[in-house]
C-alpha positions in Angstrom: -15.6 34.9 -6.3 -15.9 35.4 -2.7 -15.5 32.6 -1.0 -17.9 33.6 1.9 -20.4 35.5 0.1 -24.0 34.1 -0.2 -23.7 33.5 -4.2 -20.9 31.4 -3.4 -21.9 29.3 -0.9 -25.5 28.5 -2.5 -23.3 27.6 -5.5 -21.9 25.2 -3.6 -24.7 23.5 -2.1 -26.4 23.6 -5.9 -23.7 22.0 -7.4 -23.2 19.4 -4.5 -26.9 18.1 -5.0 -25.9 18.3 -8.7 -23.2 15.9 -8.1 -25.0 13.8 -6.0 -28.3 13.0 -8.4 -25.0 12.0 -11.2 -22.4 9.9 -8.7 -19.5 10.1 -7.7 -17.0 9.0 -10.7 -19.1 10.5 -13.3 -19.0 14.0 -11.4 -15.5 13.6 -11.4 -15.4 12.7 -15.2 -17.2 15.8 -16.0 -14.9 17.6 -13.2 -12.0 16.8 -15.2 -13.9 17.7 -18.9 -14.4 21.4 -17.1 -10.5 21.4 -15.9 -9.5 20.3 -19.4 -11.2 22.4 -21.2 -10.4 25.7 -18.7 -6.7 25.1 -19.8 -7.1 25.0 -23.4 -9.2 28.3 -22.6 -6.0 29.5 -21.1 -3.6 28.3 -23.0 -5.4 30.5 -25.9 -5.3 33.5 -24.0 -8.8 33.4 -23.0 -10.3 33.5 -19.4 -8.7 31.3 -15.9 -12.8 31.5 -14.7 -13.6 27.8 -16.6 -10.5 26.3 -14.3 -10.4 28.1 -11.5 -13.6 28.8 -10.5 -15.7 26.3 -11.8 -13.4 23.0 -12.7 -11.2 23.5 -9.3 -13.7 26.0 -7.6 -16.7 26.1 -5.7 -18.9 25.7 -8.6 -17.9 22.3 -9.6 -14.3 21.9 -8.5 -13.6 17.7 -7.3 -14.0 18.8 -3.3 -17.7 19.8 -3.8 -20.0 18.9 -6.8 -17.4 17.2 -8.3 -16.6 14.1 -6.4 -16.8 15.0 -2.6 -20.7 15.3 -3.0 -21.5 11.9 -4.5 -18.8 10.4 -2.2 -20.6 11.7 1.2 -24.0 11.2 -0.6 -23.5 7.4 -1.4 -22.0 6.8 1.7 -25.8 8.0 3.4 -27.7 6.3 0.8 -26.3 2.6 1.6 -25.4 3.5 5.5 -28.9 5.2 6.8 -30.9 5.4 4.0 -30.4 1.9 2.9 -31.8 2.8 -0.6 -28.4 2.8 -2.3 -29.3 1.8 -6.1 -25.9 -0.5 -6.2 -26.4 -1.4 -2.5 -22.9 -0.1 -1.4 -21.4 2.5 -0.1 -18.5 2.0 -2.0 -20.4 1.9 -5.1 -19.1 5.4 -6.7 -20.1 4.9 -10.6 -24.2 4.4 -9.6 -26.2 7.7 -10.3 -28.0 8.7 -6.7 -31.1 10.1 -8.5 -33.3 7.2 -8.2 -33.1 7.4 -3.8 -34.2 10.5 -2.3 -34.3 13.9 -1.4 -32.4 13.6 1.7 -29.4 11.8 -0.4 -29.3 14.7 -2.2 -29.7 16.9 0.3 -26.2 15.3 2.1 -24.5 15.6 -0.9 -25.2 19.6 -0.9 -24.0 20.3 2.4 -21.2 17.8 2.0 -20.3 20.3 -0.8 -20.5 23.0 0.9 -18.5 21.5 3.5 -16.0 20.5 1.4 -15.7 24.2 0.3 -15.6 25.7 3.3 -13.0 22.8 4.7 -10.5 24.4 1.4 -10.7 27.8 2.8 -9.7 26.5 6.6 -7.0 24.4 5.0 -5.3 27.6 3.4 -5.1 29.4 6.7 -3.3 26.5 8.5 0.8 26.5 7.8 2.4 23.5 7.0 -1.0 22.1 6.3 -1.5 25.1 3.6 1.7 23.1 1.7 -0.6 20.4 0.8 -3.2 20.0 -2.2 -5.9 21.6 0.0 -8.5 20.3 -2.7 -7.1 16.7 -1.9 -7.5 17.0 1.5 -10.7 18.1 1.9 -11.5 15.2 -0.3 -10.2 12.8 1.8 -11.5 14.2 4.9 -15.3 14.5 4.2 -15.2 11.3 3.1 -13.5 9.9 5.9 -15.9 12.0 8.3 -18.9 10.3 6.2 -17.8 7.0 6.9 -17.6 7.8 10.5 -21.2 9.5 10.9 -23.0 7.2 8.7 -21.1 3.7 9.0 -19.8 4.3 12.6 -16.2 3.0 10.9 -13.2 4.1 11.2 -10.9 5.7 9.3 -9.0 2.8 8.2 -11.9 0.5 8.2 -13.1 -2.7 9.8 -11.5 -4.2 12.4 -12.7 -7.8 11.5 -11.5 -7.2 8.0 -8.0 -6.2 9.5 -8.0 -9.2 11.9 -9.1 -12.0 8.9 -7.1 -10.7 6.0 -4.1 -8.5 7.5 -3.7 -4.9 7.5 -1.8 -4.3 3.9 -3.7 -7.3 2.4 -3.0 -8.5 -0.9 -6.0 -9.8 -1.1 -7.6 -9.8 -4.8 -10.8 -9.8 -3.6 -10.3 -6.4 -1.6 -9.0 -4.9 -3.4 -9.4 -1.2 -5.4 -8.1 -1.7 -8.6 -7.2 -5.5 -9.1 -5.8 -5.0 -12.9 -3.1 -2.7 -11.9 -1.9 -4.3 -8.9 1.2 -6.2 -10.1 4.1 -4.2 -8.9 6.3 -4.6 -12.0 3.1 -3.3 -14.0 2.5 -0.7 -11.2 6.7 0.9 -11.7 6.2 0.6 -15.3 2.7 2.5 -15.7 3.8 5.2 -13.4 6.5 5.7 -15.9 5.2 5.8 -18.8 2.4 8.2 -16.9 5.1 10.0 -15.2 6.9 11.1 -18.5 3.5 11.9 -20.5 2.6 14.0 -17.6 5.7 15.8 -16.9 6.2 16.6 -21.1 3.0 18.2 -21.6 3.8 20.1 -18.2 7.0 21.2 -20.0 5.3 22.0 -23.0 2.4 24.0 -21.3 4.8 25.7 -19.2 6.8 27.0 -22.4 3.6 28.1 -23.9 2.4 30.3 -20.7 5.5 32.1 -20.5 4.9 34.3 -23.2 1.2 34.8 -22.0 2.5 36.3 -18.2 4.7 37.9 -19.8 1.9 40.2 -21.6 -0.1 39.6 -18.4 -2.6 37.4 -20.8 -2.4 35.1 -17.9 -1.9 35.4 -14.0 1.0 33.7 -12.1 -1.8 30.9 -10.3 -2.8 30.5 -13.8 0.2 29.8 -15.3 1.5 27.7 -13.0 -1.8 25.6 -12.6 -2.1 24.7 -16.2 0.8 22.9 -16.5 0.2 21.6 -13.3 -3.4 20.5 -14.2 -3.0 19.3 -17.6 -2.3 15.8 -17.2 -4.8 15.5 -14.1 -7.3 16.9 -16.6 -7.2 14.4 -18.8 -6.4 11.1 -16.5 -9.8 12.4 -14.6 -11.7 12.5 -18.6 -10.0 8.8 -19.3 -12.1 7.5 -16.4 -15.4 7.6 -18.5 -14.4 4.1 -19.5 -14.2 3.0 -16.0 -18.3 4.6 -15.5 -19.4 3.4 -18.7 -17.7 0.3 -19.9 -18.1 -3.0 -18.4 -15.7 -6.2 -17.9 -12.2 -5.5 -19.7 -13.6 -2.5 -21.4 -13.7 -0.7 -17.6 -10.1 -2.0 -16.9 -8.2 1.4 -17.2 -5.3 2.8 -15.6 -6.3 5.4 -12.4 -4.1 7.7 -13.1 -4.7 11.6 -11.8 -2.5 11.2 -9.1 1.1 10.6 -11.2 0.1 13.1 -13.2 -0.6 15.8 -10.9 2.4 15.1 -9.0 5.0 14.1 -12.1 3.6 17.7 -13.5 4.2 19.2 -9.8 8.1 17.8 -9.6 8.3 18.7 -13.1 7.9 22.6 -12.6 9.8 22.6 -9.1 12.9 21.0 -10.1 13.0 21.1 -13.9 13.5 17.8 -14.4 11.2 15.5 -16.6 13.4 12.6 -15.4 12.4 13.3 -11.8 9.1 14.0 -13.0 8.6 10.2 -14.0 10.5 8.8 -10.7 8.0 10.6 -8.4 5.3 9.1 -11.2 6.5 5.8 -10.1 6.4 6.8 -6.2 3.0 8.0 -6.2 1.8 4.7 -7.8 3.0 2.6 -5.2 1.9 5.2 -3.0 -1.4 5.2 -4.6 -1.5 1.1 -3.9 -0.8 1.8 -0.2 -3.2 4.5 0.3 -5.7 2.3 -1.4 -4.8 -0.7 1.5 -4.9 1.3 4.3 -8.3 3.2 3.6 -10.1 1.6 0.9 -9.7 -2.0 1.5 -11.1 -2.8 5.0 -13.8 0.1 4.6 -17.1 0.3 3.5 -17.0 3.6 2.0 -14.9 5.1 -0.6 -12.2 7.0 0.4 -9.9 7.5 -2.6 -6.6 7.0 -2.8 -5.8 9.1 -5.2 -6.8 11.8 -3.6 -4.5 10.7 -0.7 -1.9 10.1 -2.6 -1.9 13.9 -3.6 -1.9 15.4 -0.5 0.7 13.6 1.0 2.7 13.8 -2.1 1.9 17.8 -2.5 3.0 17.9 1.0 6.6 16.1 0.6 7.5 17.7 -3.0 7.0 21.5 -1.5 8.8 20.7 1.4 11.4 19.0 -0.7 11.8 22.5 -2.9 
């Protein structure tokens, strides 16, 4: 697909609105369903359009319809609008249908924004090393929070002041159960290793397939890469649908994205699990220094993975 044609950018706007009317998190959940399922399509031979185009694209991919949409979207609702259904910005798992057409409408042209903010990215070096989708993530929803909180970045100041900068707070913060560093080292192990062996095993299976040219390079390499993001992303229906200890799940894209990336750079599921590790307590400190003073959602593991993207290529 063209990335500047016509088709492409209505596309985006369509499926931003989309995105918007669902949420945030449950956009992402079916996000990751359409990267999942693209890599089983590949990883049969069949066609890279499922992933590429539509679960990491501009049709549906987690920087437009997605996520990106419903982030910018909620962010409106609860800072102009004021018709939020959960009554916060940082309220990511409430569907946006019940507001207005002008919610909608922001989470459209946050979409296509987001889109067009992936193409820029590309062009730039140094930034091009990153996860571009990550980035643009991170930056619409930082510019939302700007233009429709008038916050900063890294939140509010009065927050900062009363509770400290890198707070451990309970009360503020993202995910509470999985804050306990011994629990945080030994989760991003075990998610580490589970990412970086099905990124082995992918990778042994897609050799043959470029080989025969079944498969292109990207799409060899992002399947293994993908795999474990794929289904972290699915395993956060719980967190949209369940309630009390049934929501309680593990947030877990980032290790796997990056124990999967460290995996097929240096060949080394061992590595694999200590960068697992790394990007969880990275994850925790992205999480303070955006998420916990602010009144919008800006996710941390979507920083966590351009930073880390960053640092592993340049490591290589």
């Amino acid at each position: 697909m063209d990335p500047f044609s016509l088709d492409t950018l209505l596309i985006c706007f369509g499926g931003g609105i989309v995105g918007a009317a669902m949420g945030g998190l449950f956009s992402f959940v079916i996000c990751g369903l359409l990267v999942l399922s693209g890599c089983l399509v590949v990883l049969m031979g069949g066609s890279e359009f499922l992933l590429m185009q539509v679960g990491l694209g501009p049709i549906f991919g987690p920087h437009v319809g997605g996520f990106a949409a419903g982030v910018a979207a909620s962010t409106y609702a609860a800072g102009v609008r004021k018709n939020h259904p959960g009554g916060a910005a940082k309220d990511i798992l409430s569907a946006l249908m019940n507001t207005s057409w002008d919610v909608l409408l922001v989470g459209g042209v946050f979409a296509l924004f987001g889109h067009l903010l992936v193409q820029l990215f590309a062009m730039i070096p140094v930034i091009n090393q990153t996860d571009v989708l990550a980035l643009s993530v991170v930056t619409t929803a930082i510019i939302a929070r700007v233009l429709f909180l008038r916050e900063m970045p890294w939140g509010n100041a009065e927050s900062i002041k009363k509770n400290g900068f890198l707070t451990n707070d309970a009360s503020l913060a993202w995910i509470p159960w999985g804050q306990s560093l011994p629990k945080m080292v030994v989760f991003g192990l075990g998610a580490g290793l589970l990412s970086a062996s099905m990124a082995a095993a992918a990778h042994t299976a897609m050799a043959p397939l470029l080989e025969k040219g079944v498969v292109s390079a990207t799409g060899a390499f992002v399947v293994p890469l993908i795999l474990g993001w794929g289904m972290a992303a699915v395993s956060l229906i719980a967190l949209q649908l369940g309630n009390d200890t049934i929501q309680q799940v593990p947030v877990w894209h980032a290790q796997a994205i990056l124990a999967a990336m460290a995996y097929l750079l240096f060949g080394s599921i061992a590595l694999a699990a200590v960068v697992a590790v790394v990007a969880t307590l990275l994850q925790d400190l992205m999480a303070k220094i955006f998420w916990s003073h602010g009144s919008n959602h800006i996710d941390p593991p979507a920083c966590t993975i351009a930073f880390g993207t960053l640092v592993l290529n340049f490591l290589k």
